[in-house]
C-alpha positions as CSV (number, residue, x, y, z in Angstrom):
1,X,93.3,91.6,92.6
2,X,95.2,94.3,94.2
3,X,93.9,96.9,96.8
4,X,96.3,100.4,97.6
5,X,94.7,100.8,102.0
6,X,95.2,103.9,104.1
7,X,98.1,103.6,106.1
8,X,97.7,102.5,110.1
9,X,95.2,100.1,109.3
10,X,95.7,96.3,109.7
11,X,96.7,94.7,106.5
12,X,96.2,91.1,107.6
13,X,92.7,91.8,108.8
14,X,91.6,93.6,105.7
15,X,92.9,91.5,103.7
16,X,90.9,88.3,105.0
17,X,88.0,90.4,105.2
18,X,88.6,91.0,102.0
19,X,89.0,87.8,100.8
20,X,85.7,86.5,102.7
21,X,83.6,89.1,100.9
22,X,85.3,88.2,97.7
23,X,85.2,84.5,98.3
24,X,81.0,85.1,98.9
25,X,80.8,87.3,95.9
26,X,82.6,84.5,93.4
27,X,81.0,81.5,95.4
28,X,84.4,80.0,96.1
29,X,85.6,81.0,92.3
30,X,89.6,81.2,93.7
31,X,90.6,84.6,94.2
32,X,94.2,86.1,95.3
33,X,94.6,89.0,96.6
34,X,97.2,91.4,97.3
35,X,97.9,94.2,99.9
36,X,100.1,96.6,97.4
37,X,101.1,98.7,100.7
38,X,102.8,95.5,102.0
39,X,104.5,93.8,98.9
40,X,107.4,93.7,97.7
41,X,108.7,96.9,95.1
42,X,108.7,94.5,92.1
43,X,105.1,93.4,92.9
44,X,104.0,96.6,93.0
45,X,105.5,97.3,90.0
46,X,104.2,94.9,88.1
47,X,100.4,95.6,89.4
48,X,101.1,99.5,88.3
49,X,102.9,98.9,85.5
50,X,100.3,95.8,83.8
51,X,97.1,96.2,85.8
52,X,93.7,97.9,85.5
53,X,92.3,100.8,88.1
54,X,88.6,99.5,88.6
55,X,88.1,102.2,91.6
56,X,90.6,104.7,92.6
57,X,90.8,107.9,94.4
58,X,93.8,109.9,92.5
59,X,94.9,112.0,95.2
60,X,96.2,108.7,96.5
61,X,97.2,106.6,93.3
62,X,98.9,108.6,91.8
63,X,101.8,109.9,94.3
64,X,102.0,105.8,95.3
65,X,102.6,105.0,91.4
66,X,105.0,107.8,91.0
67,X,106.6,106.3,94.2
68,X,106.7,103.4,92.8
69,X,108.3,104.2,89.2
70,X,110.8,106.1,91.0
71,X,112.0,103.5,93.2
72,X,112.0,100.6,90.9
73,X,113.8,102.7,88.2
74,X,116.3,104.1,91.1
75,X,117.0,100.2,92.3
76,X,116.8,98.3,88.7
77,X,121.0,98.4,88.8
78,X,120.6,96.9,92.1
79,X,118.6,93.9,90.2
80,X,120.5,93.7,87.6
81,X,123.4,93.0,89.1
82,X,121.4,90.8,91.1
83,X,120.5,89.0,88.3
84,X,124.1,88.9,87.0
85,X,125.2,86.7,89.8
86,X,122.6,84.4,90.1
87,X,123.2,83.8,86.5
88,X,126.5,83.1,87.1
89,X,125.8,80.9,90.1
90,X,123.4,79.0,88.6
91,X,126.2,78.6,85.5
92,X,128.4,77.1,87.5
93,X,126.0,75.0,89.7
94,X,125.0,73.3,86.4
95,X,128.8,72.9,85.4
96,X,129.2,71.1,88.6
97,X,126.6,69.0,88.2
98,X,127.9,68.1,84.6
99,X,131.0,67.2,86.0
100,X,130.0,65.3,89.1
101,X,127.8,63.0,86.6
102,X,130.3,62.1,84.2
């Protein structure tokens, strides 16, 4: 589950509240839950880009997904080249492994 807050209020707090209503509602069923205005860009991405509204107010959803199309698609070169060198790295981490063993 992921909840969009109003800004200036404390994300920790609301988010065990939260979780203690929740956790009362689904008698101890586990639950996570995620604060979208404190996650990381990709996280948010994937909540806006795979998950379903259940309540929203549009004045606020949609200028925060736009925010967040437009900054994922403005930093996805960043990842990829990201991406590129961890490949790489973990190439020649497993190369040096093979050689070590043998």
């Amino acid at each position: 589950l992921a909840v969009y807050l109003d800004t200036g209020v404390d994300y920790f707090s609301e988010r065990l509240r939260f979780l203690e209503q929740l956790s009362r509602l689904l008698k101890g069923y586990p639950c996570d839950l995620v604060i979208l205005n404190n996650v990381s860009l990709v996280l948010q991405y994937e909540v806006v880009h795979g998950g379903r509204v259940i309540k929203e107010n549009k004045k606020r959803r949609i200028p925060f997904e736009v925010g967040v199309f437009r900054n994922y698609l403005d930093t996805e070169p960043i990842r990829a080249v990201h991406r590129q060198k961890l490949k790489r790295s973990c190439r020649q981490d497993l190369q040096d492994r093979c050689q070590r063993r043998f």
